[in-house]
Wavefront OBJ file of the C-alpha trace (Angstrom):
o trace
v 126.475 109.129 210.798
v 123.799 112.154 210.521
v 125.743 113.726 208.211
v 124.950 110.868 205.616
v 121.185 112.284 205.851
v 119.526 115.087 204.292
v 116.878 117.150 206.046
v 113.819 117.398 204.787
v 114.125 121.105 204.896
v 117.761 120.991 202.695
v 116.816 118.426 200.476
v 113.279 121.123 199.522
v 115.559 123.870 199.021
v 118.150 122.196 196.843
v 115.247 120.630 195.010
v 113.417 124.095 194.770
v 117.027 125.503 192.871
v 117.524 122.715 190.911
v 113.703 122.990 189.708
v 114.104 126.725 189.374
v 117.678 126.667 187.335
v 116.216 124.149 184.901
v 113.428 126.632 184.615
v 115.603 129.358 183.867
v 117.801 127.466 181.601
v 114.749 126.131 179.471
v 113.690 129.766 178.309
v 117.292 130.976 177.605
v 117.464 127.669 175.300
v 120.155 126.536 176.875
v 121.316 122.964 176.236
v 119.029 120.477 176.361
v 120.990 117.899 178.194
v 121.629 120.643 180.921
v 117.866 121.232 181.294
v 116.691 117.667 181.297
v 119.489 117.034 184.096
v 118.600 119.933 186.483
v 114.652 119.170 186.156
v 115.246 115.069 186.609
v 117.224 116.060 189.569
v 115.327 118.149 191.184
v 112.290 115.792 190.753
v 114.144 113.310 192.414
v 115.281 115.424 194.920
v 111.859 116.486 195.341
v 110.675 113.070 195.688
v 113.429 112.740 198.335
v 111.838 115.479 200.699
v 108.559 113.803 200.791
v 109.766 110.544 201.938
v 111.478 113.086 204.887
v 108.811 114.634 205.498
v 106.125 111.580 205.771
v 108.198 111.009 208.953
v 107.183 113.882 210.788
v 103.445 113.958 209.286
v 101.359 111.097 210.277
v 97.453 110.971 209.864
v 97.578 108.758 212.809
v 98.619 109.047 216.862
v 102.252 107.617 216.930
v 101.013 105.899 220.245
v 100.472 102.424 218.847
v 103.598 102.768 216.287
v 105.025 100.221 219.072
v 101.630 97.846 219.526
v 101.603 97.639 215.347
v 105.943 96.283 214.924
v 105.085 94.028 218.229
v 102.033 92.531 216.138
v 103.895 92.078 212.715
v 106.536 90.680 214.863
v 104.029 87.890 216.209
v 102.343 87.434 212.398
v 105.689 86.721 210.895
v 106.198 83.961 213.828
v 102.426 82.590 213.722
v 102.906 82.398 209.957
v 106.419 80.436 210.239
v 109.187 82.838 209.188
v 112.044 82.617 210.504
v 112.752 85.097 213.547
v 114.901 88.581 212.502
v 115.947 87.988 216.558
v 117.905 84.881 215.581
v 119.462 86.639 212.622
v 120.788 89.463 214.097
v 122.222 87.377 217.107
v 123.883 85.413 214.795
v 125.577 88.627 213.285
v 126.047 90.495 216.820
v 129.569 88.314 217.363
v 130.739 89.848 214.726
v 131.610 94.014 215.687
v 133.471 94.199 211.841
v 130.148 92.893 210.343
v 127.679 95.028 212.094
v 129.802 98.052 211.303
v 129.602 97.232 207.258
v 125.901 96.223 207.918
v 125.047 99.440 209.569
v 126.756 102.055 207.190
v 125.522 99.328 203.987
v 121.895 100.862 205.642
v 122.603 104.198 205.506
v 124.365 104.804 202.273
v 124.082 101.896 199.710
v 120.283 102.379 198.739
v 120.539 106.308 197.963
v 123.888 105.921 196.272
v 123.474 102.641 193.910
v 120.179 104.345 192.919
v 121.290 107.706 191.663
v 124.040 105.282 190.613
v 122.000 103.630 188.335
v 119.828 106.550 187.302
v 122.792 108.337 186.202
v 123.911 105.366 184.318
v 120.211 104.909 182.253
v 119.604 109.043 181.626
v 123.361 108.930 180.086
v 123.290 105.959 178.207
v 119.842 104.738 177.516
v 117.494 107.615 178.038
v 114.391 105.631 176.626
v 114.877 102.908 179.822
v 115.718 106.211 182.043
v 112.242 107.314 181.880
v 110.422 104.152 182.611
v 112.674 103.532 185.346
v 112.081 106.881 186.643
v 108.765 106.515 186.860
v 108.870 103.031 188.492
v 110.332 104.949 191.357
v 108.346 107.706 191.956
v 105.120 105.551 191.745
v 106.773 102.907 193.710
v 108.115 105.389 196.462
v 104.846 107.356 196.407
v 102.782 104.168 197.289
v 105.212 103.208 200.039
v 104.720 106.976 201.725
v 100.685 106.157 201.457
v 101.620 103.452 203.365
v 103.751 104.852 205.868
v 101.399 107.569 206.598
v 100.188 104.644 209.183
v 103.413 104.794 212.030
v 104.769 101.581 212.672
v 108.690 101.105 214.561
v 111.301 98.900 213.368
v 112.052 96.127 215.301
v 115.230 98.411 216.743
v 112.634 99.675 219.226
v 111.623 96.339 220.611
v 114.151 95.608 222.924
v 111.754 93.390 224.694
v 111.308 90.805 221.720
v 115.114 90.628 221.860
v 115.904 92.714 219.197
v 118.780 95.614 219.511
v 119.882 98.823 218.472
v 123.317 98.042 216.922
v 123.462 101.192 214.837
v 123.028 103.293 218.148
v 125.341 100.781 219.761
v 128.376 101.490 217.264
v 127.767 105.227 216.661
v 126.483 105.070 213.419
v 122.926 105.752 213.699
v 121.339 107.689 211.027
v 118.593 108.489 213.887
v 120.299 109.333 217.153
v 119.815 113.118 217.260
v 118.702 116.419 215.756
v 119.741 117.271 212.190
v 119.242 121.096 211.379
v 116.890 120.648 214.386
v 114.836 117.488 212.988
v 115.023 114.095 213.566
v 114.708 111.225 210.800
v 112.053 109.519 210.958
v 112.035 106.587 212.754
v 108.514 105.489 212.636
v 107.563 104.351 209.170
v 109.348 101.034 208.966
v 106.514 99.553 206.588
v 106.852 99.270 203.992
v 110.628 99.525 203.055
v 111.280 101.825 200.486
v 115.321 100.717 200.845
v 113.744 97.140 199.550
v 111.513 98.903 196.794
v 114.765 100.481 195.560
v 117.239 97.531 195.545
v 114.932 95.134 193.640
v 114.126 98.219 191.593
v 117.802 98.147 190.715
v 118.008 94.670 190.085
v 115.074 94.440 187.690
v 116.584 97.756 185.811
v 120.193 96.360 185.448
v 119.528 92.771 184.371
v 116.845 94.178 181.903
v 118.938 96.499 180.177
v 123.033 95.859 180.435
v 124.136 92.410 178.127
v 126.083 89.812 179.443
v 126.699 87.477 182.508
v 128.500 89.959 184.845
v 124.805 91.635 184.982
v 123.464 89.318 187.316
v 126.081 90.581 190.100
v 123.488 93.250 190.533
v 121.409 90.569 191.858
v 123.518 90.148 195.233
v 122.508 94.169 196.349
v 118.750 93.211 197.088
v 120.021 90.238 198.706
v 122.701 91.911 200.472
v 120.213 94.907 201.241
v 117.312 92.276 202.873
v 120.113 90.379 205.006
v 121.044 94.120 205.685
v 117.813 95.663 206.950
v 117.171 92.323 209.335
v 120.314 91.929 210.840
v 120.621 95.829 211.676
v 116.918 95.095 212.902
v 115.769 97.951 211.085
v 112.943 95.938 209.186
v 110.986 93.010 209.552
v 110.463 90.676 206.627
v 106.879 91.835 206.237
v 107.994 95.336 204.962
v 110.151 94.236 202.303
v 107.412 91.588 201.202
v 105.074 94.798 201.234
v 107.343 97.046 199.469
v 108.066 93.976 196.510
v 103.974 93.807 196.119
v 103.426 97.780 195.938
v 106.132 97.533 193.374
v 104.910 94.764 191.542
v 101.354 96.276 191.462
v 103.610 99.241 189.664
v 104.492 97.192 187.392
v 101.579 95.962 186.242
v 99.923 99.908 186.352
v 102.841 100.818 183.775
v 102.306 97.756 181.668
v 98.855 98.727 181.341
v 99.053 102.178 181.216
v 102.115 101.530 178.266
v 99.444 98.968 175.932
v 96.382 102.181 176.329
v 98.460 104.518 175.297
v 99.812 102.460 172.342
v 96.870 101.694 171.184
v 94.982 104.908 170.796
v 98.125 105.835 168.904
v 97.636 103.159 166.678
v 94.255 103.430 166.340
v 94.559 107.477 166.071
v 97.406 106.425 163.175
v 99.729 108.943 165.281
v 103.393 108.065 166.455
v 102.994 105.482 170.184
v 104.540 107.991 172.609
v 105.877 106.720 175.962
v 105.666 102.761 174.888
v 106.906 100.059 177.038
v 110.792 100.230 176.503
v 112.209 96.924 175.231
v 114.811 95.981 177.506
v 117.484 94.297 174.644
v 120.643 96.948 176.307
v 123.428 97.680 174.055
v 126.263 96.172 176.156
v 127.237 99.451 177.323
l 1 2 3 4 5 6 7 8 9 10 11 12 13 14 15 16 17 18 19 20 21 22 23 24 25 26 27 28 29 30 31 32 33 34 35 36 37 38 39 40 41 42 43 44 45 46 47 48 49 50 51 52 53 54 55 56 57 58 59 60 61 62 63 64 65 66 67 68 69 70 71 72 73 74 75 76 77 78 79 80 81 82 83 84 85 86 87 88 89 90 91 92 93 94 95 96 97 98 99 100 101 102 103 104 105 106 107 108 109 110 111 112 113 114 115 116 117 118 119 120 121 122 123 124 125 126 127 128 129 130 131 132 133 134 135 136 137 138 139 140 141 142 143 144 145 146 147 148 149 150 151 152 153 154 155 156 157 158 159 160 161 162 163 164 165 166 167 168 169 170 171 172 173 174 175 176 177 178 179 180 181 182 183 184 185 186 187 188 189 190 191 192 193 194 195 196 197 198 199 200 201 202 203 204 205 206 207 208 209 210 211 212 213 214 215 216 217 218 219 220 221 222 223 224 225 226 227 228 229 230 231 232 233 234 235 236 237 238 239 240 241 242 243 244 245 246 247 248 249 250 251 252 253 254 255 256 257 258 259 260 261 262 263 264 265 266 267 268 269 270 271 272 273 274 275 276 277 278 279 280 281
């Protein structure tokens, strides 16, 4: 399933033409739909190559990557939550489930985000913004985090966890792509979490109607996902939720300063807090 995986080398060089075009395209006065698409893509895109990248740069020896999963492992249990071992062995039976698990891992948190991205910069650019941001911040703080190595439970085949991706064929990490390997030591926090709730939040905030809480099964679906395929333990998704909470909160605040020097400067708020009403669309 490599091929499902950008390098962090092809990701750079897409981003650098996207970043370049909408450059380009900016002082020829081109359209400024055109220009606001290439730039927000190749930000994204940009975005994309650091989390790659964070993989193969660590501040830290990857010799205890093993010692720190082992130790969250025995936390979780010390603490009373329930044990990702007796999850996954209670999905193993199942070859059809493990399949949909495993390629639910690799492709669902990439694609429903751009999904939704697209969705919000066509239809409600004022929401696309703040949502943007809520993912760059939110992604950014994970990589601070996973500067620090730490392996999924995959790589604890002692604890009785195992590799079911590697198992089926369909692991995003089982060799060289364009001569580098994903990353397979910064489990915590997970960013595929940060994302899904990230979706969640964005899609119940700004669609109308009842069918909007469907969105609600994909961070559910994504958790169950991430255990079962024991490629996180429940401590990085809790971690990843509180990094994007703290987000949150940082945009909140940042939204009220800004609105009030405006208002106090009698100028025109710029960048306010989006009100999340939707317009059924």
């Amino acid at each position: 399933m490599q091929n499902l995986t950008l390098t962090w080398q092809t990701s750079a060089a897409v981003s650098g033409v996207l970043l370049g075009s909408s450059y380009v395209a900016g002082r020829a006065r081109r359209g400024s739909t055109a220009v606001a698409v290439l730039r927000e893509s190749g930000t994204l895109l940009a975005l994309f190559t650091l989390w790659q990248l964070v993989g193969h740069l660590s501040l830290l020896s990857t010799d205890h990557a093993l010692d720190r999963a082992a130790w969250i492992h025995r936390t979780e249990l010390s603490f009373g939550l329930p044990d990702e071992v007796a999850w996954q062995r209670a999905a193993i039976p199942h070859p059809w489930l493990m399949q949909a698990a495993n390629y639910y891992y690799a492709t669902m948190h990439f694609g429903v985000m751009l999904v939704l991205l697209l969705w919000l910069f066509l239809r409600h650019r004022e929401q696309y913004r703040w949502v943007r941001t809520t993912v760059v911040l939110s992604t950014a703080a994970c990589l601070v985090v996973q500067f620090i190595p730490v392996a999924p439970p995959r790589m604890l085949p002692g604890a009785g966890f195992v590799d079911v991706a590697a198992q089926y064929g369909q692991s995003v990490y089982g060799g060289a792509v364009a001569g580098v390997v994903p990353a397979q030591l910064s489990a915590m926090p997970s960013v595929h979490v940060a994302w899904c709730v990230i979706v969640a939040v964005a899609v119940v905030a700004v669609a109308r109607g009842p069918w909007r809480w469907l969105v609600v099964l994909h961070p559910l679906l994504t958790v169950v996902v991430v255990v079962v395929t024991a490629n996180h333990f429940w401590a990085d998704g809790l971690v990843a939720v509180g990094l994007l909470l703290v987000v949150y909160l940082v945009q909140h605040a940042c939204s009220g300063w800004r609105q009030g020097a405006a208002a106090a400067s009698g100028e025109e708020p710029a960048g306010q807090v989006p009100q999340w009403t939707g317009s059924g669309r």
